[in-house]
N, C-alpha and C positions, 0 to 999 in steps of 0.2 A: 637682810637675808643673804647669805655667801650665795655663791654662783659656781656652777661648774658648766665650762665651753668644752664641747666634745671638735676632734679635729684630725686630722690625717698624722699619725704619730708614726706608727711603726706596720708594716706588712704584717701580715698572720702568716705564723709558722705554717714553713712549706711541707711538700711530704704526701705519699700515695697515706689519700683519705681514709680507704680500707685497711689501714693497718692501724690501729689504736694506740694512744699513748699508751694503755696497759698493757695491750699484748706484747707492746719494745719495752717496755718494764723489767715484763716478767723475763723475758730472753736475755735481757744485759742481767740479770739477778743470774742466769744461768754463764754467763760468760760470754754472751754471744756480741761478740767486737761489732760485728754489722750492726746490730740493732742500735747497740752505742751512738756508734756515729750517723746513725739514720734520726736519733734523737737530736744530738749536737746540731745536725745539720736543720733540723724543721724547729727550735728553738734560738740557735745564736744570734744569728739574724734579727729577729724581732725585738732581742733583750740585748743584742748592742745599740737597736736605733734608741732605744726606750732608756737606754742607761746612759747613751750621748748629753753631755753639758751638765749632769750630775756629780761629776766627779768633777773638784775645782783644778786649776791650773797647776797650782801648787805641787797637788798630788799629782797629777798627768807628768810631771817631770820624772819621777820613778817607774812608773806605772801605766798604761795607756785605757781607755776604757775598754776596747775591742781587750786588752790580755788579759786584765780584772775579770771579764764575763766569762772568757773561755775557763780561765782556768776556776773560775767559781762554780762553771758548770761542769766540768770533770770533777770536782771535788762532790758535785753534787751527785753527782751518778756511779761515783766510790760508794755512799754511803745512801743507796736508795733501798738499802732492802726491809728499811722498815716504816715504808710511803705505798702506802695504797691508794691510788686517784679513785674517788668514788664517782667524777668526771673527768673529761676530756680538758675542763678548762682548773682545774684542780693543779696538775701538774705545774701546771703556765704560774699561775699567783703561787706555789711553792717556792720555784725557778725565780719569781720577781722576788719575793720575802729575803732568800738568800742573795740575791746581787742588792741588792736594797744595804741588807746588816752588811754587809762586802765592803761596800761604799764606806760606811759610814767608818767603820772599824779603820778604812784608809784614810781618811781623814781625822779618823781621830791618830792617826799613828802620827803621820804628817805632822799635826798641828804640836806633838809632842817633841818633836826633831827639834837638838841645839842649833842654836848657832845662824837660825833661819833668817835672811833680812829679810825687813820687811817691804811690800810690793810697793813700786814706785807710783805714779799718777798718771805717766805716760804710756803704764804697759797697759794694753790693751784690755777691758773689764770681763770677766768670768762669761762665756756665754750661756743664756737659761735654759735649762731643759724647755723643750714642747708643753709640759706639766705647769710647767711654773709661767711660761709664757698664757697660759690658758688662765687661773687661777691666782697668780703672785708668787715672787717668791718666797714672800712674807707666809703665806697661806701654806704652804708648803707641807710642813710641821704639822699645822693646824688637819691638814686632810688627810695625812697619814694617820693620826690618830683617831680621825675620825670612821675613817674607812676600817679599822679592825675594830671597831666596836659594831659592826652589823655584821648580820648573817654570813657566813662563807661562800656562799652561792651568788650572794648579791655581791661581796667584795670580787669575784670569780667576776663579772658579769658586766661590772666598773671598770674593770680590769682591762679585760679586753676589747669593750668598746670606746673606752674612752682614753685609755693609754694605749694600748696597741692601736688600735683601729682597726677593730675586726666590722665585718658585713652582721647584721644583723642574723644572717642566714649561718655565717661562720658561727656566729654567739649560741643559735640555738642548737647545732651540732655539737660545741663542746659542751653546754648545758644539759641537752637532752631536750628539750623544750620543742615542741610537735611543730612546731614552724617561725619562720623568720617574723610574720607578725609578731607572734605571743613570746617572743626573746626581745621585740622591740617593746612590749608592753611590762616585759620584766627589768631590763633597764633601765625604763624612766622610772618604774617604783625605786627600783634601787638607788636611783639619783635623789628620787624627792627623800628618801631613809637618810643617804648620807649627809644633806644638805641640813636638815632636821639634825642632826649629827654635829654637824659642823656650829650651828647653831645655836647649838642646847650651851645652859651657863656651865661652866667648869674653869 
């Protein structure tokens, strides 16, 4: 049976708690530059710790992880006017999904480039993301696809508690979920769903 180790990954986006990711939605759809960067700011953060050691070496020669996020989240908030977060943590696994294909699209560009030698024995090995150190790198693959075949809310819930490292309390705020118990009760369903997931023959 796969395993999933929950662990200290990344901070939860910062940011005065009374302002909703929708309500800064709705105001950057209107043009409103603050609200912009009031998102960038209680996002980047969380989703450069989260995107650290995913991106190989290779790639990091053109590209750094910190510029990859930024500018995949400006790209991202170009083109939000037809995203409605039906939650708080909605927005967050959107934001992941796109630095995620980001990534990938960067190494697959990478791995297209002539002329590339190939890495020596002495350079120093790819460091693992937190994810992979948790799970394998091997498993990797296998959990991505595992985690988009469950519900939204539970991928949303995955998310944040076990790749970000949100508070249980933090979880049930962007869920909506009436208290930090019952988001700790929603999480572990959602673990034993993906795990089953992850499990299932395919």
């Amino acid at each position: 049976m796969a395993e999933i180790e929950t662990g200290p990954i990344a901070s939860p986006p910062s940011g005065n708690p009374l302002e909703t990711t929708a309500s800064l939605l709705a105001r950057v759809r209107e043009g409103d530059a603050a609200a912009r960067d009031r998102l960038l700011q209680r996002y980047s953060s969380a989703l450069r710790r989260w995107a650290h050691g995913r991106l190989p070496a290779r790639a990091r020669e053109i590209l750094d992880t910190d510029d990859l996020v930024q500018i995949t989240l400006l790209r991202a908030l170009d083109h939000v006017k037809g995203f409605e977060p039906r939650r708080e943590g909605a927005f967050l696994a959107y934001l992941r999904r796109i630095v995620l294909n980001q990534i990938r699209d960067e190494i697959r560009r990478v791995g297209r480039r002539p002329g590339r030698e190939e890495i020596s024995e002495d350079q120093p090995a790819e460091q693992p993301s937190p994810l992979e150190m948790a799970i394998g790198r091997e498993k990797l693959a296998h959990y991505e696809a595992a985690l988009a075949t469950i519900p939204e809310n539970q991928q949303e819930a995955i998310i944040m508690s076990v790749e970000m490292a949100f508070t249980h309390q933090q979880v049930a705020e962007a869920l909506g979920s009436p208290s930090a118990n019952a988001a700790r009760m929603f999480v572990a369903r959602a673990l034993v769903r993906l795990v089953e997931a992850m499990d299932a023959p395919g």
